[in-house]
BABATI-873498 format. One line per field, with one value per residue: residue number from 1; residue in one letter; z, y, x of N, C-alpha, C in turn. Coordinates in pm, whole numbers, plus 50000, padded with zeros to 5 digits. Atoms other than C-alpha are relative to their C-alpha. Layout:
BEGIN
pos: [NUM,...]
code: [A,...]
nz: [Z,...]
ny: [Y,...]
nx: [X,...]
caz: [Z,...]
cay: [Y,...]
cax: [X,...]
cz: [Z,...]
cy: [Y,...]
cx: [X,...]
This chain:
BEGIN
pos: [1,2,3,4,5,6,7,8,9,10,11,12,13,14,15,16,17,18,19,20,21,22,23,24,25,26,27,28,29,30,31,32,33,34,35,36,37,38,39,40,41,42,43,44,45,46,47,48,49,50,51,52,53,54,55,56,57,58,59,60,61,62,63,64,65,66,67,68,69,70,71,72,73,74,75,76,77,78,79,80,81,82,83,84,85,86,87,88,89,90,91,92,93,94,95,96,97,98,99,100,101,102,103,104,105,106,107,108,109,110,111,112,113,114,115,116,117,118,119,120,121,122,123,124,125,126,127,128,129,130,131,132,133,134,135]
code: [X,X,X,X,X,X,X,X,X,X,X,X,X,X,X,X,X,X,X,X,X,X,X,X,X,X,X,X,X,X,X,X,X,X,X,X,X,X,X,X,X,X,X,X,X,X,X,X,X,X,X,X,X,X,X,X,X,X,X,X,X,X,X,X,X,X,X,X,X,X,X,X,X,X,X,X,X,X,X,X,X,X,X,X,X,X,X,X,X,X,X,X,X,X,X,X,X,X,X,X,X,X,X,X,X,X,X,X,X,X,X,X,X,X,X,X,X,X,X,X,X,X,X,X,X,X,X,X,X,X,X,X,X,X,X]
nz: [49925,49904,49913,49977,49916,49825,49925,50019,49879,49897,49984,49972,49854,49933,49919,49938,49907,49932,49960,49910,49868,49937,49929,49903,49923,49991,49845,49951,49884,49896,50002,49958,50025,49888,50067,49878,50102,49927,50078,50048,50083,50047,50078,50038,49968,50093,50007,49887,50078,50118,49916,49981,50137,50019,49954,50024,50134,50019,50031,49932,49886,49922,49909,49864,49999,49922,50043,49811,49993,49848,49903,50051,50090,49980,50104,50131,49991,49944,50129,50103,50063,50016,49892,50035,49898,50027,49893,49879,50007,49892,49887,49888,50055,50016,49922,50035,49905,50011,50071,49975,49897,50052,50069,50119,49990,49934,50088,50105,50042,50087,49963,50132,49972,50089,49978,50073,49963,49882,49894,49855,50006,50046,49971,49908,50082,50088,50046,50058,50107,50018,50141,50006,50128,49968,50070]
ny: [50071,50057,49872,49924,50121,49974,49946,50059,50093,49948,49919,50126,50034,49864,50010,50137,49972,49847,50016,50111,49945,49922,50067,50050,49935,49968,50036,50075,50039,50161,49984,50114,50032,50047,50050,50019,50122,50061,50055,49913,50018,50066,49996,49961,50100,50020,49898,50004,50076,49875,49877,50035,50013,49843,49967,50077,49965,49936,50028,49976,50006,50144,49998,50107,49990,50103,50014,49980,49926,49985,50140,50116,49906,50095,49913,50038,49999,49868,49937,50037,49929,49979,50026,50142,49947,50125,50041,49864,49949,49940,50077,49943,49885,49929,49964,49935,49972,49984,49999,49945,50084,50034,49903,49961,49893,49874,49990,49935,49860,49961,50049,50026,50107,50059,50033,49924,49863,50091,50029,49915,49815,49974,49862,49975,49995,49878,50025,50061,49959,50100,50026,50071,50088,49949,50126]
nx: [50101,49971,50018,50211,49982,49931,50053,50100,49973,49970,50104,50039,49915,50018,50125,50033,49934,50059,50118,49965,49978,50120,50095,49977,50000,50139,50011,50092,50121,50042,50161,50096,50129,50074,50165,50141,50023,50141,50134,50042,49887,50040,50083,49878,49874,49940,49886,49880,49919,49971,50020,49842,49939,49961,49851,49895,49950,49899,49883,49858,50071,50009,50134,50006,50132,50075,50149,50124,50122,49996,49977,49905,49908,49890,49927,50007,49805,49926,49979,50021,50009,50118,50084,50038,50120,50088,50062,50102,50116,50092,50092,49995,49992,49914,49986,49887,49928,49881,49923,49850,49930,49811,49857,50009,50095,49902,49891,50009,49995,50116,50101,50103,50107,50108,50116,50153,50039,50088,49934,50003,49883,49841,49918,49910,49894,49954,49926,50030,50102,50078,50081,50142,50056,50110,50060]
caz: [08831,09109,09269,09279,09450,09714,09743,09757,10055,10225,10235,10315,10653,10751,10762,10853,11120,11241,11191,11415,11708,11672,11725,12004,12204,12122,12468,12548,12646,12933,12887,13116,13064,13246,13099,13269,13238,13453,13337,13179,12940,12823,12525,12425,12459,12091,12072,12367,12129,11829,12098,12212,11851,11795,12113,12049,11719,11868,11749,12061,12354,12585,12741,13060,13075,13328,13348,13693,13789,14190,14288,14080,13958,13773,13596,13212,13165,13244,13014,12686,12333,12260,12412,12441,12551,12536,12768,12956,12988,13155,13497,13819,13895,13805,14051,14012,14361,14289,13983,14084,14326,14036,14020,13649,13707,13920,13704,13397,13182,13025,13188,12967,13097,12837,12984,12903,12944,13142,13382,13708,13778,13599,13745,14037,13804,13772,13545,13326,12977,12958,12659,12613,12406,12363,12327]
cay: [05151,05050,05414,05408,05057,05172,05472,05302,05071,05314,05554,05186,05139,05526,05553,05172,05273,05634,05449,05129,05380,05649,05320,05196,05533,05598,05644,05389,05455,05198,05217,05014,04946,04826,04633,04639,04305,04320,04229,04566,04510,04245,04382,04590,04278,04214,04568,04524,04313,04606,04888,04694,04622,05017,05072,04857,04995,05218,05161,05323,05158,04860,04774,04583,04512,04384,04331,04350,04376,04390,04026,03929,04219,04014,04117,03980,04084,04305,04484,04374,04490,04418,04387,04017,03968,03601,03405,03678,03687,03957,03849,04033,04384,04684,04828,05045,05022,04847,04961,05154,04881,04751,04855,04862,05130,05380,05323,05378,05679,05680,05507,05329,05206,05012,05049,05152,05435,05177,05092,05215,05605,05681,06030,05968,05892,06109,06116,05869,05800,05634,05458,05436,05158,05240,04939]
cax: [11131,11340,11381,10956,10995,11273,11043,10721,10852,10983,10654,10473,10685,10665,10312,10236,10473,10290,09951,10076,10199,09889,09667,09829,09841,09478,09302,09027,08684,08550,08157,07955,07607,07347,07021,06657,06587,06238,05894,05848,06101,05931,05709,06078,06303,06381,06542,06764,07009,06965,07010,07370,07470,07462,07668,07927,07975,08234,08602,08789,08571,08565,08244,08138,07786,07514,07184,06870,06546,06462,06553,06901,07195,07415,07714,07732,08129,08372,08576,08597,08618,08219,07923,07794,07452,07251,07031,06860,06487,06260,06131,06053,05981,06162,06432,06776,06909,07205,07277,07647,07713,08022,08338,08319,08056,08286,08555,08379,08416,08077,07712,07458,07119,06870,06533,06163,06002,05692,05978,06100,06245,06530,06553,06781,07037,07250,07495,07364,07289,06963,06798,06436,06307,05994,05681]
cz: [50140,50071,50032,50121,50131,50055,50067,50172,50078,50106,50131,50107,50083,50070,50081,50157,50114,50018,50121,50168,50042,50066,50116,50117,50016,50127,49945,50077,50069,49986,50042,50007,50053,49875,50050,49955,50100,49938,49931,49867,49911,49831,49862,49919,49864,49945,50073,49913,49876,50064,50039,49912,49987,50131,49984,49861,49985,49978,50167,50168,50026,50075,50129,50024,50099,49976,50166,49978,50177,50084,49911,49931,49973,49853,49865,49975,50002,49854,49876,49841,49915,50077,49977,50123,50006,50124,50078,49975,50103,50097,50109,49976,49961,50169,49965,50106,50019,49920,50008,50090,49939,49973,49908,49998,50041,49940,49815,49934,49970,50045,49946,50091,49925,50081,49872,50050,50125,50091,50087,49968,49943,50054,50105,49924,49935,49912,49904,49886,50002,49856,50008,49906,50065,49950,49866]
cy: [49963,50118,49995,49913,50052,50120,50004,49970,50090,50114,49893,50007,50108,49999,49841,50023,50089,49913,49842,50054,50088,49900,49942,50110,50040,49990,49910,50068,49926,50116,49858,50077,49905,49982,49978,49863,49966,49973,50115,50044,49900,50023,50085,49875,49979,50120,50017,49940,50104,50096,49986,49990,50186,50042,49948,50016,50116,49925,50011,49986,49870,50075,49869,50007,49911,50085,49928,50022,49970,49871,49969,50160,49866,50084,49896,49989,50078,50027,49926,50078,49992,49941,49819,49940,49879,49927,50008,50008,50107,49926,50064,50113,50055,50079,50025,50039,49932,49998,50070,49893,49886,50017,50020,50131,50136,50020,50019,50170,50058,49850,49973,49957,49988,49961,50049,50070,49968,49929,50102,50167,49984,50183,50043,49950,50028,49980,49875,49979,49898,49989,49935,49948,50032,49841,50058]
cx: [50050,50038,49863,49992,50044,49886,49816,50006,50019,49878,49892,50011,49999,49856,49954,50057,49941,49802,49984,50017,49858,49897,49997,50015,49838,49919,49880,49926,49940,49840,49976,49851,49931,49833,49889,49981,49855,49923,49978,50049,49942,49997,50161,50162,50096,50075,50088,50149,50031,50086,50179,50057,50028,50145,50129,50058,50137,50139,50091,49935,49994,49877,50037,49875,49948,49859,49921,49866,50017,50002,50151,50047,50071,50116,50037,50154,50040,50030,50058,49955,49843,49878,49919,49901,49904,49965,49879,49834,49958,49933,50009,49967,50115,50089,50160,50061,50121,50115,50174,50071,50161,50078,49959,49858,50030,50087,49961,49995,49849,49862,49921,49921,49899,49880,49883,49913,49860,50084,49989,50088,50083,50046,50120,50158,50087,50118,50008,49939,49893,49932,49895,49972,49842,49884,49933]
């Protein structure tokens, strides 16, 4: 019994060991995301909170999220290991002119924006994933 033991422990400490270093080299995705938060958004609003729960369901990703409509960008938080989203009502029109205007936006790997399909353009956007909540 005490050969199974020493070789028990020792298996234990190997992998514990290989799965301690693979997790710590693991690269990091930076995903920022961006939330419509105008009047159009409105009738949507209670999926905006579902819609972030799904993204944030990744394991190997820091987010940085904000949230606009055409009077007030404001940024929510930088990077961070989930997305955290309370407060926020719809108010104002819609308007996506300064959504790239945050670092965390140039420096991200990967672009989220949570609108609705009765919002403003999303076609000049390039490079962007957008998500339509639909009313």
């Amino acid at each position: 019994m005490k050969p199974f033991a020493i070789w028990l422990a020792i298996v234990l400490v190997v992998f514990g060991g290989y799965a301690l270093i693979a997790s710590s080299l693991r690269e990091t995705t930076q995903v920022f995301v961006f939330v419509d938060s105008s009047n159009p958004m409105a009738p949507v609003w209670i999926d905006v909170q579902r819609e972030l729960d799904d993204i944030d369901d990744r394991d190997d990703a820091e987010f940085a999220l904000a949230h606009g409509q055409s009077r007030q960008n404001e940024l929510v938080h930088s990077w961070q290991p989930e997305l955290t989203f309370r407060g926020v009502e719809p108010f104002a029109p819609c308007s996506f002119e300064a959504i790239d205007s945050y670092a965390e936006a140039s420096d991200a790997d990967e672009r989220i924006l949570v609108t609705t399909s009765t919002s403003c353009d999303t076609s000049t956007l390039v490079d962007w994933d957008v998500i339509l909540l639909e009313p």
